[in-house]
C-alpha positions as CSV (number, residue, x, y, z in Angstrom):
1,X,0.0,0.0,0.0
2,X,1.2,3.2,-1.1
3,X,0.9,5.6,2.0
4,X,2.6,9.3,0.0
5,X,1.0,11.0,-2.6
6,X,2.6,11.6,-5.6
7,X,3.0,15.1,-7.4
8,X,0.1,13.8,-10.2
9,X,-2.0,12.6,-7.3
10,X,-1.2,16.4,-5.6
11,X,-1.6,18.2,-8.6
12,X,-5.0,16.5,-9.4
13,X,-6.3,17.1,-5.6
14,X,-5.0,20.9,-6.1
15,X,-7.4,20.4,-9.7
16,X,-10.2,19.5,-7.9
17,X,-10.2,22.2,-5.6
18,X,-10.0,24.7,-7.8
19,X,-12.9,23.6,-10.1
20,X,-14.5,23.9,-6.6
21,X,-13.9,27.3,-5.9
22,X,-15.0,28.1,-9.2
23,X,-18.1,25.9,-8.8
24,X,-18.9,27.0,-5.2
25,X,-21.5,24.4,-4.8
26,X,-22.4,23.0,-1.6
27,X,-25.2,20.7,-0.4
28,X,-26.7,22.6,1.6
29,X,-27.3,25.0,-0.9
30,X,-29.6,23.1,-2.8
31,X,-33.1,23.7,-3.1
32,X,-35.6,21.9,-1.3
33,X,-38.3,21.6,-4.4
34,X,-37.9,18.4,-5.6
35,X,-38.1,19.2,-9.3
36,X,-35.7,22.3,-9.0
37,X,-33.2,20.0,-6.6
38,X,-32.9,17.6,-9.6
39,X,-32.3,20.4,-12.4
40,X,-29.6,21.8,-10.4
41,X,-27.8,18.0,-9.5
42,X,-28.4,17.0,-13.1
43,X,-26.1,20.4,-13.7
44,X,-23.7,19.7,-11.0
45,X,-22.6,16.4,-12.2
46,X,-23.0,17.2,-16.0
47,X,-20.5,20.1,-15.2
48,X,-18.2,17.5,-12.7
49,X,-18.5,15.1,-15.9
50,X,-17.3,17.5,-18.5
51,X,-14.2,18.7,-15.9
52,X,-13.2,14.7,-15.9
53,X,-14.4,13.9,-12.5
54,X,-17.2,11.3,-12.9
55,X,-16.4,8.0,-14.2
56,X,-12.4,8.5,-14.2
57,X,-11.6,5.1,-14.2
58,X,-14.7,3.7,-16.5
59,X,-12.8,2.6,-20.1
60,X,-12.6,5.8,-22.1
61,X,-14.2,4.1,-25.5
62,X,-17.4,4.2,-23.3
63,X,-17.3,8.0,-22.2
64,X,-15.0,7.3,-19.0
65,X,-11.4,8.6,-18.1
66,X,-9.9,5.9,-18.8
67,X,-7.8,6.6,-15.6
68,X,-6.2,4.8,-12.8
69,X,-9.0,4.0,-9.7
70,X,-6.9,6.1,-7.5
71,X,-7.5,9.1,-8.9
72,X,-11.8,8.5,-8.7
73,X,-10.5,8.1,-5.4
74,X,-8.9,11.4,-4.6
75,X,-11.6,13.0,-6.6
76,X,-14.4,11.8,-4.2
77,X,-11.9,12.7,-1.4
78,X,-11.5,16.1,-2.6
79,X,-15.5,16.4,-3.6
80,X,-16.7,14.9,0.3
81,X,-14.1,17.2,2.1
82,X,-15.8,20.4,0.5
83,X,-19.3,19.4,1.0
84,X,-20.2,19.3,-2.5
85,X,-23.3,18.1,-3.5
86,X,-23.3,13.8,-4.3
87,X,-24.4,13.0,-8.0
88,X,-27.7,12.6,-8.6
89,X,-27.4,9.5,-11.2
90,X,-26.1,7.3,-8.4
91,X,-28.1,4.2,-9.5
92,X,-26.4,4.5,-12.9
93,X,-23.1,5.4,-11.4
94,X,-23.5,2.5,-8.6
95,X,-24.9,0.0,-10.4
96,X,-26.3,-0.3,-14.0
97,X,-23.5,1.8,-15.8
98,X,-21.2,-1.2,-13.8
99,X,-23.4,-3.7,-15.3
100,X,-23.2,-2.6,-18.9
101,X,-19.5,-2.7,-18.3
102,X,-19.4,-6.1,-17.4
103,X,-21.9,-7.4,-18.6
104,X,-23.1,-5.4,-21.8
105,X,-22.3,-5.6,-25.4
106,X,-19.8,-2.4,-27.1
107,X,-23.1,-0.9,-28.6
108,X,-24.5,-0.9,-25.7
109,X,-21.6,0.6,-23.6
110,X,-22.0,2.9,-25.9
111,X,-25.1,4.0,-25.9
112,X,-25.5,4.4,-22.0
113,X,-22.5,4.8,-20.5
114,X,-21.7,8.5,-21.5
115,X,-25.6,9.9,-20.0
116,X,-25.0,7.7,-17.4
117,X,-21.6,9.5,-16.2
118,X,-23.0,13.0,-17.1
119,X,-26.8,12.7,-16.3
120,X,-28.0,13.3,-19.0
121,X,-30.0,10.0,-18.2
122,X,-31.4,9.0,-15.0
């Protein structure tokens, strides 16, 4: 087990933050009307998609990173420490974008996996 960061693992935490100060979203900033809550999370993760922070480590042909699972890692980290909000596709993020993965065919990895990781499907 690796117990130091490295500079790349650094400079992608010091990334993260700094989308977040540009971002400055916070849970408890959301609103509490359901339909307005899910516009603004469907917004949140798009934009946390399109800065290469959801699905890091799914296979890039499909829409993901194509990154090591460390750095999803350090990217939660990062996202938990500074209260941002979670994404709102969890299902699809949890557990049928997985699925497709492993269990899909290429056209349909293809088809679901990039909505999937930036909501634009729930």
């Amino acid at each position: 087990m690796q117990s130091a960061e490295t500079a790349s693992e650094r400079a992608l935490a010091d990334e993260v933050r700094a989308f977040l100060s540009r971002e400055s979203s916070r849970s408890s900033d959301l609103p509490r009307s359901l339909d307005e809550r899910m516009a603004v999370l469907q917004r949140w993760q798009s934009a946390c998609y399109e800065a290469g922070f959801v699905g890091r480590a799914w296979p890039s042909e499909f829409g993901g990173g194509g990154r090591p699972p460390v750095e999803q890692i350090i990217v939660d980290q990062e996202l938990a420490a500074a209260g941002a909000p979670e994404f709102v596709n969890i299902v699809g993020l949890g557990v049928l974008g997985p699925s497709f993965l492993r269990f899909g065919n290429d056209a349909q990895r293809r088809r679901y996996i990039p909505p999937i990781l930036s909501a634009e499907e729930i």
